[in-house]
C-alpha atoms as one frame of an Amber mdcrd trajectory, in Angstrom:
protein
-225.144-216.397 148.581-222.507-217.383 145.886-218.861-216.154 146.081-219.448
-213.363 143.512-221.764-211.860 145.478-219.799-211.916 148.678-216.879-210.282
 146.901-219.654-207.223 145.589-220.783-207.001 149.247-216.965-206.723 150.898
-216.626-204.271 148.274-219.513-201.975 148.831-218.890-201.910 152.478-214.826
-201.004 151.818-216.095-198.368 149.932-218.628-196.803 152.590-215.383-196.487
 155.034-213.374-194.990 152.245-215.946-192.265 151.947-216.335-191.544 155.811
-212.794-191.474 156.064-212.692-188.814 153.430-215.551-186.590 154.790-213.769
-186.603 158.383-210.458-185.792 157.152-212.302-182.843 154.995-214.268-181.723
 157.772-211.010-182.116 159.573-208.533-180.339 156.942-211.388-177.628 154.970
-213.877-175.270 156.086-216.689-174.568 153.592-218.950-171.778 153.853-219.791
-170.997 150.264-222.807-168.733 149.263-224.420-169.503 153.126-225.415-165.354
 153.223-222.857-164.724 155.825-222.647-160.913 156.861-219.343-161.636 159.389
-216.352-163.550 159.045-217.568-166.885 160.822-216.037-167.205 164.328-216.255
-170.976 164.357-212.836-171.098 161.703-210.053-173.047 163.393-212.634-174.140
 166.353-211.925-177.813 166.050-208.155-177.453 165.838-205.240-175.877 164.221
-204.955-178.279 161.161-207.100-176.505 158.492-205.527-176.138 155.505-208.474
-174.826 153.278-210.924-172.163 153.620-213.683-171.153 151.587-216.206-168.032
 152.601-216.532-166.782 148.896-220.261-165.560 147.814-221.379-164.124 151.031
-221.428-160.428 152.388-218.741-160.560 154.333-217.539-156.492 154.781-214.485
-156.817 157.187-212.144-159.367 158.610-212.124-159.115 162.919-208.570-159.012
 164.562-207.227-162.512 165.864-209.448-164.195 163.802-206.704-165.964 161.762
-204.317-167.028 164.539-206.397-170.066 165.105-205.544-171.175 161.300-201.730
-170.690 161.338-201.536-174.197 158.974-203.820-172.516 156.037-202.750-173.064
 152.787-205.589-171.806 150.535-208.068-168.973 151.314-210.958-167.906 149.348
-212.711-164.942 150.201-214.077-163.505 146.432-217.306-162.134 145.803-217.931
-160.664 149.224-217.594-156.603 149.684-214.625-156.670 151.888-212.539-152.924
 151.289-209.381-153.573 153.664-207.546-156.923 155.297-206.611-156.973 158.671
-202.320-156.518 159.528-202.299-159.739 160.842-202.198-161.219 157.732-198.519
-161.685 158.280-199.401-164.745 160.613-200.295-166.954 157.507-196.677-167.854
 156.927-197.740-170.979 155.437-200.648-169.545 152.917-199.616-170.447 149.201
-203.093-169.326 147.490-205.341-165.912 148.193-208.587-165.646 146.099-209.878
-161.999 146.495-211.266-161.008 143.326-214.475-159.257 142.902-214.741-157.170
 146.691-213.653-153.648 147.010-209.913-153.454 148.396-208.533-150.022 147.407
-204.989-151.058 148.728-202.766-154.114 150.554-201.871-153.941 154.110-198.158
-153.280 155.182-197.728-156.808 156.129-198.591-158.573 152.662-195.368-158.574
 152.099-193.723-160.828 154.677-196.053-163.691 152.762-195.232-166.432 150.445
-197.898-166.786 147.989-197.440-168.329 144.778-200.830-167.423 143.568-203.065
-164.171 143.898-205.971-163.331 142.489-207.361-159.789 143.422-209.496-159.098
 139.876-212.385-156.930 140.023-211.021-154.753 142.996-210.445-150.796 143.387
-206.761-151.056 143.414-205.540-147.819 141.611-201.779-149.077 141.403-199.671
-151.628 140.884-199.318-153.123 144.750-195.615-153.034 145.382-196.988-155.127
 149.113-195.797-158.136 146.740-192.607-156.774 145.620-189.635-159.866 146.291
-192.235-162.193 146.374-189.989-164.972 144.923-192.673-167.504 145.161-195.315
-165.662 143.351-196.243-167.597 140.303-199.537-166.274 139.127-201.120-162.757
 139.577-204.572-161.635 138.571-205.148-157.778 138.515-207.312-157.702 135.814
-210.575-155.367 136.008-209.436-152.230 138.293-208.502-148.878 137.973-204.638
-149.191 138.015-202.848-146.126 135.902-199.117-146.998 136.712-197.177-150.493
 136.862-193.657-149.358 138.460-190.776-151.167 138.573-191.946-153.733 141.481
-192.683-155.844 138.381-189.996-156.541 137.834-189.200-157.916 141.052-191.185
-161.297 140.382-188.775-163.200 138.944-191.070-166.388 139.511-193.515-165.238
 137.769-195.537-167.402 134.981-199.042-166.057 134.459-199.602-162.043 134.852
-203.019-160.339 134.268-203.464-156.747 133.644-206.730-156.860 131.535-209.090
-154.101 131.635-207.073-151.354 133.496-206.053-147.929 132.743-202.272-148.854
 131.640-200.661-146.237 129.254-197.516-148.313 129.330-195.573-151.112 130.025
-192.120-150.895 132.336-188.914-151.904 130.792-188.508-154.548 133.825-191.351
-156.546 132.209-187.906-158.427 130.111-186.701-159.521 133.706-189.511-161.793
 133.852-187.477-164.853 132.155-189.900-167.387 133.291-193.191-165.935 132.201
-195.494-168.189 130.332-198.754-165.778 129.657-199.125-161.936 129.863-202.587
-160.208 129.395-202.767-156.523 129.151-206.226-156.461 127.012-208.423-153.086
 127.041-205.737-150.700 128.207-204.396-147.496 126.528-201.090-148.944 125.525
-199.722-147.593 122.192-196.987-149.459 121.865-195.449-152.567 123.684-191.922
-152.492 124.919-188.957-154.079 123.156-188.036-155.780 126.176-190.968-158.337
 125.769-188.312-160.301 123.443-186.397-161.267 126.286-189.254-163.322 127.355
-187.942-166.432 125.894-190.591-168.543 127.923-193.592-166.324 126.744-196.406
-168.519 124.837-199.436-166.440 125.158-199.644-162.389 124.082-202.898-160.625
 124.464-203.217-157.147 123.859-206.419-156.421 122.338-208.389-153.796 122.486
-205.524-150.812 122.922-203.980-148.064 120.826-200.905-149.875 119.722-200.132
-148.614 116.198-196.504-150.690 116.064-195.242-154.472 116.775-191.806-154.321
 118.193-189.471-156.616 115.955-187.811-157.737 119.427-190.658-159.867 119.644
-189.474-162.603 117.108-186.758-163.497 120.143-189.972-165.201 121.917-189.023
-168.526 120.343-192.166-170.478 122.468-195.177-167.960 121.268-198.203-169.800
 120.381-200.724-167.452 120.757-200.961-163.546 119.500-203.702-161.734 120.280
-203.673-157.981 118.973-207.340-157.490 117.777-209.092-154.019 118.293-205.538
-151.974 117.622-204.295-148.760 115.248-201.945-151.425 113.596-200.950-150.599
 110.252-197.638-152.832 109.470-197.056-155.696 110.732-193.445-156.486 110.411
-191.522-159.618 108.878-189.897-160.445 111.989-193.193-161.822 113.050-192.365
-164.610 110.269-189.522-165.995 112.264-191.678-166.972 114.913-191.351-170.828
 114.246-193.836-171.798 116.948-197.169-169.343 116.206-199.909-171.026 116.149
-203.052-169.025 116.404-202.523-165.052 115.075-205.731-163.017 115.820-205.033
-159.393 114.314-208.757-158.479 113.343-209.945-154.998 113.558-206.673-152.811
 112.854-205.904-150.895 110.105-203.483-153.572 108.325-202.218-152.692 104.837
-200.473-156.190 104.015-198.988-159.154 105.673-195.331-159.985 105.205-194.627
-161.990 101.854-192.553-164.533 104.103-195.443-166.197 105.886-194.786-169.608
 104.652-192.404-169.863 107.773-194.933-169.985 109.819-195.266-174.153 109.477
-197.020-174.137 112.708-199.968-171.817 111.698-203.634-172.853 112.651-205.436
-170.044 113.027-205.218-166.534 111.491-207.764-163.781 111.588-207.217-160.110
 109.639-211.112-159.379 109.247-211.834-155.645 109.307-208.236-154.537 108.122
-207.607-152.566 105.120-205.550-155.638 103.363-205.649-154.934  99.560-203.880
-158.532  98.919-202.764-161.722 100.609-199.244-162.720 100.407-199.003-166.023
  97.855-196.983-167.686 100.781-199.764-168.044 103.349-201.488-170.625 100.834
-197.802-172.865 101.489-199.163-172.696 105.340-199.629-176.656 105.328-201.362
-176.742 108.692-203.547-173.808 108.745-207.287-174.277 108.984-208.854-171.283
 109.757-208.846-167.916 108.294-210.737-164.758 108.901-210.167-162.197 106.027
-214.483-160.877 105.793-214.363-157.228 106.417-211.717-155.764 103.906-213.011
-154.053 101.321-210.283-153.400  98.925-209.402-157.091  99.429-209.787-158.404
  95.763-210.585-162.302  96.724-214.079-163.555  95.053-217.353-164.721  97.414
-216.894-168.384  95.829-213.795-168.333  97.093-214.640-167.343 100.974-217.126
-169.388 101.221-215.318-172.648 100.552-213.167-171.809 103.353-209.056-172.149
 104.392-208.599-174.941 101.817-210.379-172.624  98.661-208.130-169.755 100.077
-205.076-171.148 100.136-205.386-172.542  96.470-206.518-169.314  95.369-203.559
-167.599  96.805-201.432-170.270  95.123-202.562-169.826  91.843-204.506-166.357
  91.254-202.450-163.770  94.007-199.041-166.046  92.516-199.779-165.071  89.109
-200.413-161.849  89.475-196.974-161.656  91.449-195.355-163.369  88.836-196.797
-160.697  86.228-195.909-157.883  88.065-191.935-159.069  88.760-191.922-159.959
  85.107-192.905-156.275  84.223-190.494-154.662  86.773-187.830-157.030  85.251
-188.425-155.932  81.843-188.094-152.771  82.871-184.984-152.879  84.377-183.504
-154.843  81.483-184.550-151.459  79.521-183.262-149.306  81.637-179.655-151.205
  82.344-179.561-151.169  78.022-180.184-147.696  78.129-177.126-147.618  80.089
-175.001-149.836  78.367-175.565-147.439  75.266-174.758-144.103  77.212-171.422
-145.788  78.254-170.434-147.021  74.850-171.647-143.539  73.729-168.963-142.327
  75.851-165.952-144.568  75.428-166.640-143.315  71.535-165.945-139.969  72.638
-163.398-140.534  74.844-162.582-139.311  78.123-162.366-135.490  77.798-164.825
-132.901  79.437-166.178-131.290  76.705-167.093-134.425  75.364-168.677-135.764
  78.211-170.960-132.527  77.955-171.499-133.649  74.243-172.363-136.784  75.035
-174.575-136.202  78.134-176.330-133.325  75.820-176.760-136.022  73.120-178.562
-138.722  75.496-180.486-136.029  77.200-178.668-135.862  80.535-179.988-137.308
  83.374-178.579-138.961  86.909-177.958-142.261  84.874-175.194-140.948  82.682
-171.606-142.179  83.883-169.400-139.433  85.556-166.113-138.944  84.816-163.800
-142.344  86.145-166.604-144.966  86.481-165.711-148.093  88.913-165.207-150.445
  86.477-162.667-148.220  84.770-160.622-148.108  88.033-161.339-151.949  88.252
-159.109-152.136  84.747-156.261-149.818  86.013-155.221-152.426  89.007-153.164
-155.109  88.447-153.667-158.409  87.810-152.543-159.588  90.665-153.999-157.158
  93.057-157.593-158.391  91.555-157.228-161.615  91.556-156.672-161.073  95.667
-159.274-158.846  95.829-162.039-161.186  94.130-160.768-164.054  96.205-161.374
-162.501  99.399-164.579-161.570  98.274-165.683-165.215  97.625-164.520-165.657
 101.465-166.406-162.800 102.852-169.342-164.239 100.451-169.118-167.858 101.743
-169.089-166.167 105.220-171.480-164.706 104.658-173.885-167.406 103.750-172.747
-169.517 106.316-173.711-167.343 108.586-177.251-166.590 107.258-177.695-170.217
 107.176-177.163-170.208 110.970-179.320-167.645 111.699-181.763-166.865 108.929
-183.210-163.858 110.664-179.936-161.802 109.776-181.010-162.426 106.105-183.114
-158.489 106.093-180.461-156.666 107.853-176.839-158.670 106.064-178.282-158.709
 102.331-175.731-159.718 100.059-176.254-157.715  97.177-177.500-154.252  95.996
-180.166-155.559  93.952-181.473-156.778  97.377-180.910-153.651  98.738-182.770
-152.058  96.010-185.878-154.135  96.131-185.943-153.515 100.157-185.948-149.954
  99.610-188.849-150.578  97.010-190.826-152.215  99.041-190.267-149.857 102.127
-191.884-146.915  99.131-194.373-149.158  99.119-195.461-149.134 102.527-195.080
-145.542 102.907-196.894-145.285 100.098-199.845-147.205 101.814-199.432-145.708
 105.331-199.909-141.996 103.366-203.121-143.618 101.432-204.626-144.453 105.168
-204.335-140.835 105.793-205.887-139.756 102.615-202.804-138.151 101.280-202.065
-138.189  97.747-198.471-140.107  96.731-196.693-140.869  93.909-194.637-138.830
  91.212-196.153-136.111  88.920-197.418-137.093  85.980-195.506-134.554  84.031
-192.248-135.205  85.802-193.054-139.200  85.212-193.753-137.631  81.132-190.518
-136.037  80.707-188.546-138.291  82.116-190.021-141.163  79.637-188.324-139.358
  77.211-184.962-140.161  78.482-185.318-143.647  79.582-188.478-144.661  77.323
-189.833-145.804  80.534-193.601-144.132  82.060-193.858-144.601  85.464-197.428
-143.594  86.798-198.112-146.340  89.178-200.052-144.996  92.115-200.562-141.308
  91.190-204.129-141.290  91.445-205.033-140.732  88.158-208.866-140.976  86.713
-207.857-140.231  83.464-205.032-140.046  81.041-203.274-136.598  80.417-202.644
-135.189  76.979-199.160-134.558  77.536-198.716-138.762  77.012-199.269-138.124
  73.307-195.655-136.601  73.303-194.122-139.778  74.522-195.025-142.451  71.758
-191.534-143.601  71.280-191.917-145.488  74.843-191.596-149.304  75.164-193.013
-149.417  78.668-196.090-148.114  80.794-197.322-148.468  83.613-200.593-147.677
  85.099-201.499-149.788  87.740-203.181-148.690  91.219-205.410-145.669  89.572
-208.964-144.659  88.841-208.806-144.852  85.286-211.957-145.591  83.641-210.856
-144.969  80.235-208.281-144.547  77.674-209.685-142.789  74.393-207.676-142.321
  71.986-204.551-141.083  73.569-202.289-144.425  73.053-202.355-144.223  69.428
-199.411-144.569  67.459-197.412-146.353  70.028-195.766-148.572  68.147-192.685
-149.727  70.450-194.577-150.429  73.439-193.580-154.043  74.418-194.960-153.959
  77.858-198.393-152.508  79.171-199.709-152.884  82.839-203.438-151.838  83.364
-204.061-153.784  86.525-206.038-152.468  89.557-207.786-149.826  87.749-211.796
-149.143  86.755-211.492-150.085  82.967-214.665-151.392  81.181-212.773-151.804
  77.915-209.013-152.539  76.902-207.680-149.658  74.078-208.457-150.576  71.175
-205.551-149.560  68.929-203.172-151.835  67.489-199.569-152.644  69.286-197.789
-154.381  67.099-194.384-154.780  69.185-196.478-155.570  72.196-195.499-158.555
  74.362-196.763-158.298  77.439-200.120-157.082  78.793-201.552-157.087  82.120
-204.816-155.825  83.260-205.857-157.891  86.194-208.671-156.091  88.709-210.537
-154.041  86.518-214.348-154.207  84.892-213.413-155.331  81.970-216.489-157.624
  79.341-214.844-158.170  76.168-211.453-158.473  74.488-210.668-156.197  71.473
-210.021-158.229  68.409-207.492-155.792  67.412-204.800-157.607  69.703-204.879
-160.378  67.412-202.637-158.305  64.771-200.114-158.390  67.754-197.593-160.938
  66.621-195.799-160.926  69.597-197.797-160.732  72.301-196.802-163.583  74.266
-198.459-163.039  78.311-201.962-161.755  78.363-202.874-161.850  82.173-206.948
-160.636  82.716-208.112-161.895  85.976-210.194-160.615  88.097-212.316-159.511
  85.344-216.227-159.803  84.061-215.121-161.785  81.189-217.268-164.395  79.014
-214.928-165.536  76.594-211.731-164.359  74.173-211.968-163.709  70.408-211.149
-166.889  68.723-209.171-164.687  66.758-206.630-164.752  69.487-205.582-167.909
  68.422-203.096-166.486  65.918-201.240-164.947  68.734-198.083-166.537  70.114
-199.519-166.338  73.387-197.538-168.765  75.769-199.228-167.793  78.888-203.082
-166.784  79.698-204.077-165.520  83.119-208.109-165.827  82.766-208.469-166.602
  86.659-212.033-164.896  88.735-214.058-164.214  85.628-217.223-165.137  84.601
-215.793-168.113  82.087-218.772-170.897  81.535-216.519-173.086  78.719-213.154
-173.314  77.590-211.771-170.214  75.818-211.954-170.163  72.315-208.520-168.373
  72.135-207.000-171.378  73.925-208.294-174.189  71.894-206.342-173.424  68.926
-203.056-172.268  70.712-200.147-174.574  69.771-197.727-172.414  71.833-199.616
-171.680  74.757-197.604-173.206  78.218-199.447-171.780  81.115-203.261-171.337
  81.517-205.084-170.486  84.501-209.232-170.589  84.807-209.248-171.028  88.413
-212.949-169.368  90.346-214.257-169.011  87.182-217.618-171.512  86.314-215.685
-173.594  83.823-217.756-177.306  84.357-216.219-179.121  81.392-213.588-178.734
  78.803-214.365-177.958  74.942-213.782-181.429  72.907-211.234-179.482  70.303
-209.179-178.844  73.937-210.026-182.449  75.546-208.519-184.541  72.577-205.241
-185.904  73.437-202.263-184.813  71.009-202.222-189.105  70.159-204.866-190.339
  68.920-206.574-193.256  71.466-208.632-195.853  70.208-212.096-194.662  71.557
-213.671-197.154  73.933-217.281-198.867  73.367-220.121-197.445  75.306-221.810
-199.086  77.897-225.075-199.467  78.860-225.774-197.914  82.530-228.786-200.839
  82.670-228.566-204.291  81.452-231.108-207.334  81.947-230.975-210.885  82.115
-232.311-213.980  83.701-235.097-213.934  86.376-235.194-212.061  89.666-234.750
-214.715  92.806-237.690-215.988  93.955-237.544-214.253  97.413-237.159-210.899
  95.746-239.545-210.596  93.206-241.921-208.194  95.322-239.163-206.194  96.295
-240.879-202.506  96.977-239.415-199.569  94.546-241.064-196.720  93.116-241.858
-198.220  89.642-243.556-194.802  88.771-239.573-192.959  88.568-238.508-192.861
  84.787-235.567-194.046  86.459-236.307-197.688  87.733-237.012-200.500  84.105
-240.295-201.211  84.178-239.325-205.133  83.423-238.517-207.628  86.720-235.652
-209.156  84.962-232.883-207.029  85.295-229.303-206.206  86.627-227.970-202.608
  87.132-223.975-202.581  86.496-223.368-199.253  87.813-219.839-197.230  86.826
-219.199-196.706  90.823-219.374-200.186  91.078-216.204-202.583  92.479-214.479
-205.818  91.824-214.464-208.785  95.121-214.897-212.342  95.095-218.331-212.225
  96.341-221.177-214.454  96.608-224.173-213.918  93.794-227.267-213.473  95.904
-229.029-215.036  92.623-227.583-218.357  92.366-224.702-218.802  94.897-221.821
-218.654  92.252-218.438-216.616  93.533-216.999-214.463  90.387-214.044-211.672
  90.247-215.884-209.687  87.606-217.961-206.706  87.939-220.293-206.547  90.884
-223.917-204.246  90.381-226.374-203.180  92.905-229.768-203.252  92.843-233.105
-202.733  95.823-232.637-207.079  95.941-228.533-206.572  96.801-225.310-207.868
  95.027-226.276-209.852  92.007-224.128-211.911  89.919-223.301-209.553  86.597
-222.799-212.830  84.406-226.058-214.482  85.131-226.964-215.633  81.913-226.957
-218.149  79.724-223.740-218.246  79.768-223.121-218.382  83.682-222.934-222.132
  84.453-224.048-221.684  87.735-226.656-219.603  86.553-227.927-221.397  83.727
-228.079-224.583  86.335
């Protein structure tokens, strides 16, 4: 026997002891009596000594624990005694002063003896029981680090939770929970709550101070509202609110730094917060079955997300070609289509305003004409038409002027400081940025957005919103402004006939499916917005003053040529359309930027090929393959390279190749055996020619043989040797 083989024999036999060592301190130390049909609690426990510090009994039918039968295992640490059908535990329980884990999920325990509570456990598990309220048996449990109530009948959790100040892991699932105690914010240290398929309707503010809470799951409840309070979790990773009445989701949930998986499928969502671009930590995000209409152009800046779940909402306007090619499609669809449809829509709210704030420069020069008395201030709202807009009296900038020069120099110099505060102190904390906004125009676009959503919330509830159309009419003919975004129109009214002297309109979020002839003879309109509507043609009348046009999410085929007279029309924005191409009389327009994105596009517009002013063009999920040649020439002329053969012979195959097999039936394999194929695809290294032996740096081919030399020819020394 050589040494090796002694050492492999010691070794075997060291290993034998170590394994009847183990089984004698196990037989020694646990006691297991799993699935062995038991009908009584086994009176052999603790027969062999007081040491045992595990028992296991779970899968029998054991119905009831017999006094003094745990006084023998004083030393336990860890009990099992699931699946059985026990209903009560003996007082006695008390004894186990030492017991750190209880296992007594799926039997039928209606309630806890007195005595529970003189134990330390740091983890119980009683799932699957008949327990009908929250035990308070394990109120001051200080040790108690994981609890499992999940799957009974509980109605009420009192204030005995909050009690468990040790507490990490807490499970509540499948109950009959209405709601959650304020003392759930004194659990500081708690790592993972689960109250899923309850009747909660709302969860309580208090959850924010959690600031150890990384796991939330609440699915399947009634809870129609997220409490902002919950952005103060600063360690959630996972958010589970699936099968909920959710219809806003708020933008505190943005601030959450450390999200990573957000599952909020199955509610009645309206939008996500335009702010989710914060959430750099984002994998995972599913809003199928919501009633999203758009996603927010910042989840495409979500670098690390790579999953996302938006099947299911039917007034979602995102093409099929686009789900299918999953996260990475989505996200560059957001970037470019959903931002450019943003960008079109802020563009036409700030033209508007621009009108409007002229409008208002002209009714207060109108008035400093007249001068400051009453009477003329009646004149001169009477001549503008009245209105809210029209200055009162002493405006603030006139009681700006009457201060004195030194007094306003103060005053503007401690507003720079409170400004510079200010910003220091949203730089600190950037959640203080929605309640501290610095300026009214802020202010103003919060409040627009809060119509918004109010506006959405009232369209879940099939109510109608939005301004009358005749009120939106008449007051057009103050501010030259119509206004009939979301007021459920089908069709235009008559009365807009009266109104041709406006220079903006818009109609988005309707049902119109036509126009007529009811915008004829506008000739000042400079801005138009169609979007979102069930058009299957664009007006055909001519706008000469027109600049910008929108019409994004209609049904629309074909492009008028009469826009071509518009010599100013400089944004045309048409995606989401069923569009096969523009007039190529387009090209006359000074159009400088053309939204063409989720059509049915097969080539490159005509209308863009001519365009010497055009700066932006999108063609994204359309079925563009190549580019026109007028549009692929370069503005300097390149010297134009000479073709190539893909296939090029010469000299004779190597002898030990010449019956290489091949299909020589394929159009695509040369008929001829002496031949080299220099492919496009192909790669420059100092490699050995398989041919003749020769080492070049020039073009390497493949072929069935292998690598052959591309210069064996006549030329090729090597070769030609």
């Amino acid at each position: 026997m050589t040494t090796a083989e002694k050492h492999k024999a010691v070794e075997k036999r060291l290993k034998a002891h170590e394994k009847e060592a183990a089984k004698k301190v196990n037989t020694a130390v646990r006691y297991e009596h799993s699935k062995a049909k038991l009908a009584v609690f086994p009176a052999d426990v603790g027969a062999k000594g007081g040491g045992l510090l595990e028992l296991d009994v779970s899968w029998n039918d054991i119905r009831e624990i017999p006094m003094g039968a745990f006084r023998r295992i004083l030393e336990l640490e860890e009990m099992d005694l699931s699946y059985n059908a026990l209903t009560l535990l003996p007082e006695e329980m008390s004894v186990l002063n030492k017991l750190r884990l209880l296992d007594l999920q799926s039997n039928n325990i209606i309630y806890l003896p007195t005595s529970f509570e003189q134990l330390h456990l740091e983890e119980l598990y009683m799932a699957n029981n008949q327990l009908q309220q929250f035990p308070h048996e394990v109120r001051d449990m200080g040790s108690l680090r994981v609890l499992d109530l999940a799957s009974n009948r509980i109605v009420r959790v009192g204030r005995t939770l909050g009690t468990l100040r040790q507490l990490q892991q807490l499970s509540l699932a499948e109950n009959l929970i209405p709601t959650l105690p304020p003392d759930v914010g004194k659990l500081f240290n708690l790592r993972v709550i689960n109250v899923s398929s309850n009747n909660l309707t709302t969860l309580p503010m208090e959850l924010g101070l959690c600031q150890n809470l990384e796991v939330l799951a609440a699915s399947n409840n009634r809870i129609e509202s997220i409490p902002s309070h919950l952005a103060d979790c600063r360690k959630l990773r996972v958010l589970d609110l699936q099968h909920n009445a959710i219809s806003v989701l708020p933008i505190e949930i943005c601030y959450i730094n450390t999200l990573q998986i957000a599952l909020l499928a199955d509610n009645r969502i309206i939008t996500l917060p335009d702010l989710m671009d914060r959430l750099g930590q984002l994998l995972t995000l599913d809003v199928s079955r919501n009633r999203l209409r758009r996603l927010p152009p910042s989840l495409g800046a979500c670098a690390n997300l790579k999953t996302i779940h938006c099947e299911g909402n039917p007034d979602l306007q995102i093409p099929d070609c686009v789900l299918v090619g999953g996260p990475t499609a989505i996200k560059a669809y957001l970037l470019t289509v959903v931002l450019d449809s943003v960008y079109i829509e802020g563009l036409m709210e700030e033209q508007v305003n621009d009108l409007k704030a002229q409008q208002r420069e002209a009714k207060a020069a109108l008035m400093g004409d007249l001068g400051g008395d009453d009477n003329d201030e009646i004149v001169a709202r009477a001549a503008l038409g009245g209105g809210d807009d029209a200055p009162t009296t002493l405006t603030d900038g006139d009681k700006i002027n009457q201060l004195d020069p030194t007094e306003l120099a103060a005053r503007q110099r401690e507003a720079q400081e409170a400004a510079e505060k200010m910003r220091a102190r949203l730089a600190q904390d950037p959640r203080l940025e929605r309640k501290m906004l610095a300026t009214k125009k802020h202010l103003q676009r919060e409040f627009r957005a809060q119509v918004e959503y109010t506006r959405a919330v009232l369209a879940l509830k099939d109510f109608t919103y939005g301004a009358s159309p005749i009120n939106a009419i008449n007051k057009a003919k103050k501010n030259n402004v119509l206004d009939l975004k979301g007021t459920a129109l089908r069709t235009l009214v008559p009365e807009i006939a009266a109104v041709k002297s406006i220079t903006a309109l818009d109609l988005r979020n309707n049902s119109i499916t036509g126009t007529g002839r009811l915008l004829r003879g506008f000739k000042h309109l400079q801005m138009m917005d169609l979007s979102m509507n069930l058009l299957a043609e664009l007006p055909d009348e001519p706008f000469p003053a027109l600049e910008h046009l929108a019409a994004n999410c209609n049904q629309l085929k074909a492009v008028p040529e009469s826009y071509a007279n518009s010599k100013n029309l400089k944004t045309l924005s048409l995606s989401d359309n069923l569009l096969t191409d523009l007039p190529q009389s387009l090209d006359s327009a000074p159009l400088e930027t053309l939204l063409l994105a989720n059509n049915r596009l097969t080539g490159w517009p005509m209308a863009a090929q001519g365009s010497l002013t055009l700066r932006k063009l999108n063609l994204a999920a359309n079925q563009v393959r190549r580019r026109a040649c007028a549009a692929a020439q370069p503005r300097r002329p390149v010297p134009p390279r000479p073709a190539r053969a893909p296939f090029e012979w010469a000299g004779p195959l190597p002898p030990a190749r010449r019956s290489g097999s091949f299909p020589r039936t394929s159009p695509s394999w040369p008929t001829s055996r002496c031949w080299t194929f220099r492919s496009t695809e192909s790669r420059r290294s100092p490699r050995e020619c398989r041919a003749c032996g020769c080492s070049s740096t020039s073009t390497w081919g493949s072929t069935p043989w292998g690598t052959i030399c591309p210069r064996r020819s006549p030329t090729c020394g090597a070769c030609a040797a």
